[in-house]
C-alpha positions as CSV (number, residue, x, y, z in Angstrom):
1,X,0.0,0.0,0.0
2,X,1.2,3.5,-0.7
3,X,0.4,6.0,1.8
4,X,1.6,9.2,0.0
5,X,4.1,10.4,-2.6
6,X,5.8,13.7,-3.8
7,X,6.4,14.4,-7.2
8,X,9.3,16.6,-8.4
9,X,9.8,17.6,-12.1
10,X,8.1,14.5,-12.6
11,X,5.9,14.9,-16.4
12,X,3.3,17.9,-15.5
13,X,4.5,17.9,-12.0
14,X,7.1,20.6,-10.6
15,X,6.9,19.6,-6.9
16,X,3.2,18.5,-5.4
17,X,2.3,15.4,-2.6
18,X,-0.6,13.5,-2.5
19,X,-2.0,11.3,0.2
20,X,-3.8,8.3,-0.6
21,X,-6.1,6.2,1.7
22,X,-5.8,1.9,1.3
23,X,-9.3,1.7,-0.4
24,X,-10.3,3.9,-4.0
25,X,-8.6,6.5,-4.7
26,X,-10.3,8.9,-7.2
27,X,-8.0,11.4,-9.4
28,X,-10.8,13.7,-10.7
29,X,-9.9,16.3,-13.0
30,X,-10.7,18.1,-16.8
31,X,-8.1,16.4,-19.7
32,X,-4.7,17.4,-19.5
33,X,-4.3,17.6,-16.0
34,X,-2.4,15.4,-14.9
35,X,-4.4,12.7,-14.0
36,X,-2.9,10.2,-16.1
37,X,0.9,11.1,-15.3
38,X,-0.1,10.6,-11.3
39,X,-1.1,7.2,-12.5
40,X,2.3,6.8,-14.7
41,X,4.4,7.9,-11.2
42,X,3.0,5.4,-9.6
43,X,3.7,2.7,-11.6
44,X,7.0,3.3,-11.7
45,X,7.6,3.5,-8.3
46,X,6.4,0.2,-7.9
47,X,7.9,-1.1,-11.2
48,X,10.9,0.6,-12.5
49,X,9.2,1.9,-15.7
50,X,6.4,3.6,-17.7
51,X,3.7,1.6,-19.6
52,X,3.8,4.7,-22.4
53,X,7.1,6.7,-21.9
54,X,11.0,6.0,-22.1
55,X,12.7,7.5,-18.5
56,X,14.0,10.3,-20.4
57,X,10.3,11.4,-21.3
58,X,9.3,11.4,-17.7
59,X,11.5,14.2,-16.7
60,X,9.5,17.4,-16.9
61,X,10.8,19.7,-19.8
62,X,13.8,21.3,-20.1
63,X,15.2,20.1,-16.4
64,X,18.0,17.8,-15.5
65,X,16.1,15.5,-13.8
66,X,12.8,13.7,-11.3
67,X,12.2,12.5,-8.9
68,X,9.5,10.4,-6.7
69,X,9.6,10.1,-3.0
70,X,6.8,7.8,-1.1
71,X,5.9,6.0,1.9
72,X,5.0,2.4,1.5
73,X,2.9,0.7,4.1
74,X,3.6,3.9,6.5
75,X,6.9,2.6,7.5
76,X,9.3,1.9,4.0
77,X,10.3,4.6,1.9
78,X,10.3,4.2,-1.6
79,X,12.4,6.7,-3.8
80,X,12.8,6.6,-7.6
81,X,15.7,9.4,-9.1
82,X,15.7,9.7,-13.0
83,X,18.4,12.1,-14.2
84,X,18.6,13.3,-18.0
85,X,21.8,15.6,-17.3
86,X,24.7,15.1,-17.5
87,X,23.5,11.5,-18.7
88,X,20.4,9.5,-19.0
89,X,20.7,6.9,-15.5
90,X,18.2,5.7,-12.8
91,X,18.5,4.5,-9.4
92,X,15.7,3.2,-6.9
93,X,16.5,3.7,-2.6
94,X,14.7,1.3,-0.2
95,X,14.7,1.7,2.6
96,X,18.1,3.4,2.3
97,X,19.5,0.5,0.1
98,X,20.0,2.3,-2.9
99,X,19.9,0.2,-6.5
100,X,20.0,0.1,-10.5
101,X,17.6,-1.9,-10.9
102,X,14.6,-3.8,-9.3
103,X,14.3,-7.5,-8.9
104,X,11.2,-9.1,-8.4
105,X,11.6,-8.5,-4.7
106,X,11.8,-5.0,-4.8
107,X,8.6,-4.7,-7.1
108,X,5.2,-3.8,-6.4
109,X,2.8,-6.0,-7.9
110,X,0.5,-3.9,-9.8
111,X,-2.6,-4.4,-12.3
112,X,-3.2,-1.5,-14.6
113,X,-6.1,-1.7,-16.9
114,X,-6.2,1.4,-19.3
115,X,-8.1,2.2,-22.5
116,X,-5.8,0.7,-25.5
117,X,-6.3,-2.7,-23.2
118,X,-9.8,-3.0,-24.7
119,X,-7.9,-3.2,-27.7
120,X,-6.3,-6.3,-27.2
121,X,-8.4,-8.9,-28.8
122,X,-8.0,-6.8,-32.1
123,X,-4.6,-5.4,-31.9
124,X,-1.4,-6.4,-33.0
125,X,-0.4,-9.9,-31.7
126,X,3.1,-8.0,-30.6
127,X,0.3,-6.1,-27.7
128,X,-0.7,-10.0,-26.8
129,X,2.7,-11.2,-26.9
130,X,4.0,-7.6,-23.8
131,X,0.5,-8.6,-21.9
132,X,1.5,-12.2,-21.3
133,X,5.6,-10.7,-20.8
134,X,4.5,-8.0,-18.6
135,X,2.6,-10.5,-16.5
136,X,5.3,-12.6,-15.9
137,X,7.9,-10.5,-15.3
138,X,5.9,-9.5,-11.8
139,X,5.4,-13.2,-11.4
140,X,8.6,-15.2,-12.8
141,X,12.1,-14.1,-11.2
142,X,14.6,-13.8,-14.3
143,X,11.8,-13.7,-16.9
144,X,12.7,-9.9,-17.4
145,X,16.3,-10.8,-18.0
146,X,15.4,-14.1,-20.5
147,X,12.9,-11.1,-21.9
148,X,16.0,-8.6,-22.5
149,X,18.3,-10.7,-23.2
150,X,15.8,-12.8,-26.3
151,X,15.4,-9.7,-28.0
152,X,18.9,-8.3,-28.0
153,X,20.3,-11.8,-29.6
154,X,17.2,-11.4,-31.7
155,X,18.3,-8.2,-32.8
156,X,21.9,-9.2,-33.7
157,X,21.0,-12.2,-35.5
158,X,18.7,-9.7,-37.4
159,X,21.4,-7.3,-37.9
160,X,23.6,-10.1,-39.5
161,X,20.9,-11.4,-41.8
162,X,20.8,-7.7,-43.2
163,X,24.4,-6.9,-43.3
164,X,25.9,-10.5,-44.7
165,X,25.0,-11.2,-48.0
166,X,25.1,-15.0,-47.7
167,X,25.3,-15.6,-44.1
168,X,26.2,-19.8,-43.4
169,X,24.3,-21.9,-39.7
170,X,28.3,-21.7,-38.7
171,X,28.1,-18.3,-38.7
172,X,24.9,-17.8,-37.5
173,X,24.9,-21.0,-34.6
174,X,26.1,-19.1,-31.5
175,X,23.3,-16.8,-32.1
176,X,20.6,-19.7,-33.1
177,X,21.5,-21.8,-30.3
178,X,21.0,-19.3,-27.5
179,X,18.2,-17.7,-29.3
180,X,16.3,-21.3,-29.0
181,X,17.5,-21.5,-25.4
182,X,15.6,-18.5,-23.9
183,X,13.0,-18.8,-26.8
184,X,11.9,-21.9,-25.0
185,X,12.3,-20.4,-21.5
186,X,9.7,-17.9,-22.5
187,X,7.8,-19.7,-24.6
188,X,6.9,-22.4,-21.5
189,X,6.4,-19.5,-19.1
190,X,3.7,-18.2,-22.0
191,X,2.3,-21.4,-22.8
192,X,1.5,-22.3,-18.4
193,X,0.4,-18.4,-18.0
194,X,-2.0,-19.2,-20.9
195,X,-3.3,-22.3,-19.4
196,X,-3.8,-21.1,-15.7
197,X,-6.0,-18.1,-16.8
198,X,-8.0,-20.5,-19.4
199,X,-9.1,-22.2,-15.9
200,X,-10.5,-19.4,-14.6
201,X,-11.7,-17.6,-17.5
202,X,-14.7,-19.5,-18.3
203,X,-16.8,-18.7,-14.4
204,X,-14.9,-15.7,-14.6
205,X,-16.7,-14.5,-18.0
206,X,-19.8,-15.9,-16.6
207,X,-20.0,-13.8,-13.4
208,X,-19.7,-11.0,-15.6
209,X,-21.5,-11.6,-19.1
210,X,-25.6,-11.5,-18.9
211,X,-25.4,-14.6,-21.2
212,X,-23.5,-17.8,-21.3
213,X,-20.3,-18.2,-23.5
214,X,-18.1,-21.0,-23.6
215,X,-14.7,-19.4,-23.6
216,X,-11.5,-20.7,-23.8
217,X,-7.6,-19.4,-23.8
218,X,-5.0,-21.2,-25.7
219,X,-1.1,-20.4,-26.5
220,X,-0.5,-21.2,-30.0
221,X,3.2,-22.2,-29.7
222,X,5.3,-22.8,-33.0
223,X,6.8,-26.2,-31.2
224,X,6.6,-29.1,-29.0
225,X,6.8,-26.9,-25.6
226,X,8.8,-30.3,-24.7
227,X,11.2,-29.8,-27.4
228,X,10.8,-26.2,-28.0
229,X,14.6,-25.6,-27.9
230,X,15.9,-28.7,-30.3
231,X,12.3,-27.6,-32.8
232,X,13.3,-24.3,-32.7
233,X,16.7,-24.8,-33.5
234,X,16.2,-26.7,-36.5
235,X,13.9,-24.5,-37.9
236,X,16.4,-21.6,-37.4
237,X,19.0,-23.2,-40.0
238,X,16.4,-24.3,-42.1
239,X,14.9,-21.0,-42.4
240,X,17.7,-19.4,-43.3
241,X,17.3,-18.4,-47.2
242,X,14.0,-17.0,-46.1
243,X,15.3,-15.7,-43.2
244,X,18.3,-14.0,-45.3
245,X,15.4,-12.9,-48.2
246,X,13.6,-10.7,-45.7
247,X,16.3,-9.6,-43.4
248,X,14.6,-10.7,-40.6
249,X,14.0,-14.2,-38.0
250,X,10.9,-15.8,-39.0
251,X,10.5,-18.2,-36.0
252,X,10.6,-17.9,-32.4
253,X,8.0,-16.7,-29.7
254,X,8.4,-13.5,-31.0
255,X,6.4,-14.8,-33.8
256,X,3.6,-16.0,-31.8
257,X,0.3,-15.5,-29.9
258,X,-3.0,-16.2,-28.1
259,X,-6.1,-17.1,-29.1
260,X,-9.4,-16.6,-27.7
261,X,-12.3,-18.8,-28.7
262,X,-16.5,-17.7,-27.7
263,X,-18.6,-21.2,-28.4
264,X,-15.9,-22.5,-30.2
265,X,-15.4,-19.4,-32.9
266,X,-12.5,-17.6,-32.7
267,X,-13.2,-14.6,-30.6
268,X,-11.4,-11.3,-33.5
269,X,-13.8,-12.6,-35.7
270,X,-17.3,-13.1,-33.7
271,X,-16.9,-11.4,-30.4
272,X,-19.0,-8.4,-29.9
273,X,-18.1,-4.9,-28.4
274,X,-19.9,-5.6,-24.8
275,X,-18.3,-9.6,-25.2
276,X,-15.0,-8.1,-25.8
277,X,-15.0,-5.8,-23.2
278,X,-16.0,-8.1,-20.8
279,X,-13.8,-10.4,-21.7
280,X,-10.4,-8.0,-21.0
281,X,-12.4,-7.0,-17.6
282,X,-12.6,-10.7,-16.6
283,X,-8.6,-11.3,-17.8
284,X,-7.7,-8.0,-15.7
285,X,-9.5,-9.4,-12.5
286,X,-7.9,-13.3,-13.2
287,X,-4.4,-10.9,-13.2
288,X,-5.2,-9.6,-9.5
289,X,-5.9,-12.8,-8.4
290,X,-3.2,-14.9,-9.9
291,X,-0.5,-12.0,-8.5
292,X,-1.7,-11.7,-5.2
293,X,-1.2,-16.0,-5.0
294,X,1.9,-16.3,-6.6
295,X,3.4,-13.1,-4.8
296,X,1.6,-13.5,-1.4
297,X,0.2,-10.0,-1.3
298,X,-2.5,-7.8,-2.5
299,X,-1.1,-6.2,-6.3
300,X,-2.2,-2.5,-6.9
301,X,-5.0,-1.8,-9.1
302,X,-4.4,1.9,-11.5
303,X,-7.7,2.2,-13.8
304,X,-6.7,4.9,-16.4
305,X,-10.3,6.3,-17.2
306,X,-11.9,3.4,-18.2
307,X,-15.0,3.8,-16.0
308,X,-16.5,5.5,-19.0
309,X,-15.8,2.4,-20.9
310,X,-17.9,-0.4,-19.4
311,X,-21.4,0.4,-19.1
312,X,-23.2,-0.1,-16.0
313,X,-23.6,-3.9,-15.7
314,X,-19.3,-4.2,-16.0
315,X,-19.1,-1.2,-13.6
316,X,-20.9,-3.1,-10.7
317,X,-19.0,-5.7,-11.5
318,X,-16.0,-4.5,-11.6
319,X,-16.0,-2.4,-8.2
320,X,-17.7,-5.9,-6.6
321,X,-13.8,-7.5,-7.0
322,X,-11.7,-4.1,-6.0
323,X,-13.0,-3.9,-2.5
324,X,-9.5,-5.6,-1.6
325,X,-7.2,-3.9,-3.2
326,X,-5.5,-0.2,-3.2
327,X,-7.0,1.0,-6.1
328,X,-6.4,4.2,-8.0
329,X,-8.7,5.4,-10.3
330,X,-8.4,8.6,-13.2
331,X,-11.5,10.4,-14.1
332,X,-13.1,13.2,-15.9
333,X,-16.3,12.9,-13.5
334,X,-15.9,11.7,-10.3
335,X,-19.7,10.9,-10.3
336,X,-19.6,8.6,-12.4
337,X,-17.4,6.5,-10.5
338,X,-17.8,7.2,-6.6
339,X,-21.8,6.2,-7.0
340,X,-20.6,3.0,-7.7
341,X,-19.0,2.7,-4.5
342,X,-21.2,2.0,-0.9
343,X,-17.9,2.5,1.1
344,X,-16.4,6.0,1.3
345,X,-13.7,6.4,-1.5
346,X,-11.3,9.1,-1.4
347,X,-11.2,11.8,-4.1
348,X,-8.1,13.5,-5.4
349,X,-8.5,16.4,-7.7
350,X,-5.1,17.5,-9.9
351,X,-5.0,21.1,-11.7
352,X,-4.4,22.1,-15.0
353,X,-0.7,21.6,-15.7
């Protein structure tokens, strides 16, 4: 739980504090103030980094540097220092421990559900592919680093397909061999994510749909998860005169996805704008409660003006499964969202900026 925090030349924000209460929270304000970047700061305090921004965009204009002081169940402090001048670097103090990066110890699980989320049954499969990474980096210690370090060999094994015009597996095999190794390592990690929330989905979608849907959730990997990294490999040097034609690595989890079914049909092609919408809400609720048991304690919940989203049905719902978490919520209408609530919430209204 975070009990306050002070913003300095953080975005919109030249020095202000807030103070937040352990139920809703309620940033109220017009567009453009702010709302959205208090939500932002508080994300990275509890996990290192920005859902929209690079660290260098999250120092306010023109000065050298931010920085984000809190306490954290009203005895740890929390302190996040992002400098631009004289170079770009980061550091996090806890507690007084000061370090460059944070584990997944240090983090604060956290569940944000904002608007381009609705988007995911019909975006790109690359926004499917970060939800499921995103999700187990605050679950899976070293999946952040398998995360990093896949797409940097990715990246150089791309590079050399572009700038060798008739690149040999010799050449290429140090790269395709560890790019299979921690292509399987994610790939697994993706594949039992998948299958854990596919158990819940279906009463899930149920508590929350006015009709019944048969739902399901389902990884499609490009290999035997059992012999992901031997498949993979082989395909690797096989694939390369296509891969060396396009300039480009055609296989690896970077090349996959999900799929969601509704009574068998897949879900992009059938699902409606009240079934999709209900379907993210049920995934975003399965994510609370899949952090708070495999981390052992309640995750932070940031809803980034998406009240205006679900009508009143998903609403009620919604605020039916918050009631145990520290929730922060951004509106333009602080109505619309504190009616929904029996229990006192607190409101918080930002300025213009």
């Amino acid at each position: 739980m975070i009990t306050n925090l002070r913003l300095q030349n953080f975005r919109s924000y030249a020095d202000e504090t807030f103070e937040f209460s352990p139920g809703v929270n309620i940033v109220v304000g017009p567009n453009a103030s702010g709302k959205t970047n208090l939500l932002e700061a508080i994300l990275v305090l509890a996990r290192g980094a920005s859902y929209r921004a690079k660290d260098s965009e999250l120092v306010a204009f023109d000065k050298p540097w931010a920085r984000l002081d809190s306490l954290v169940d009203d005895n740890d402090t929390r302190i996040v220092k992002l400098v631009n001048n004289p170079a770009p670097g980061k550091l996090y103090e806890l507690s007084g421990k000061v370090y460059k990066r944070l584990t997944l110890a240090h983090n604060l699980p956290t569940v944000l559900f904002e608007p381009n989320n609705l988007q995911l049954l019909h975006g790109s499969p690359d926004q499917r592919r970060n939800y499921l990474d995103d999700l187990l980096e605050q679950q899976v210690a070293n999946y952040g680093a398998a995360r990093r370090n896949y797409r940097r060999i990715l990246a150089q094994r791309n590079a050399l397909l572009k700038r060798t015009k008739k690149p040999s597996n010799e050449e290429l095999f140090p790269w395709n061999l560890r790019l299979s190794e921690f292509g399987a390592h994610i790939a697994r990690h993706r594949a039992e994510l998948t299958a854990s929330m596919n158990e819940r989905l279906g009463d899930k979608y149920r508590e929350l749909a006015t009709h019944a849907t048969a739902t399901e959730l389902r990884y499609n990997s490009q290999f035997e998860l059992e012999q992901y990294e031997t498949q993979m490999l082989k395909k690797l040097e096989s694939n390369l005169a296509l891969d060396a034609l396009r300039g480009f690595t055609t296989a690896g989890p970077h090349r996959e996805d999900f799929q969601v079914t509704f009574d068998g049909h897949e879900a992009t092609e059938t699902a409606s704008r009240g079934e999709t919408r209900t379907l993210v809400l049920a995934l975003k609720i399965i994510e609370l409660e899949l952090l708070e048991q495999t981390r052992g304690i309640q995750p932070l919940l940031l809803l980034d003006d998406v009240f205006s989203e679900l009508d009143g049905a998903r609403r009620h719902a919604l605020t039916d499964h918050l009631k145990s978490y520290q929730t922060f919520i951004t509106t333009t209408d602080a109505d619309i969202v504190s009616k929904n609530f029996t229990e006192t919430a607190t409101i918080i209204p930002v300025g213009g900026s």
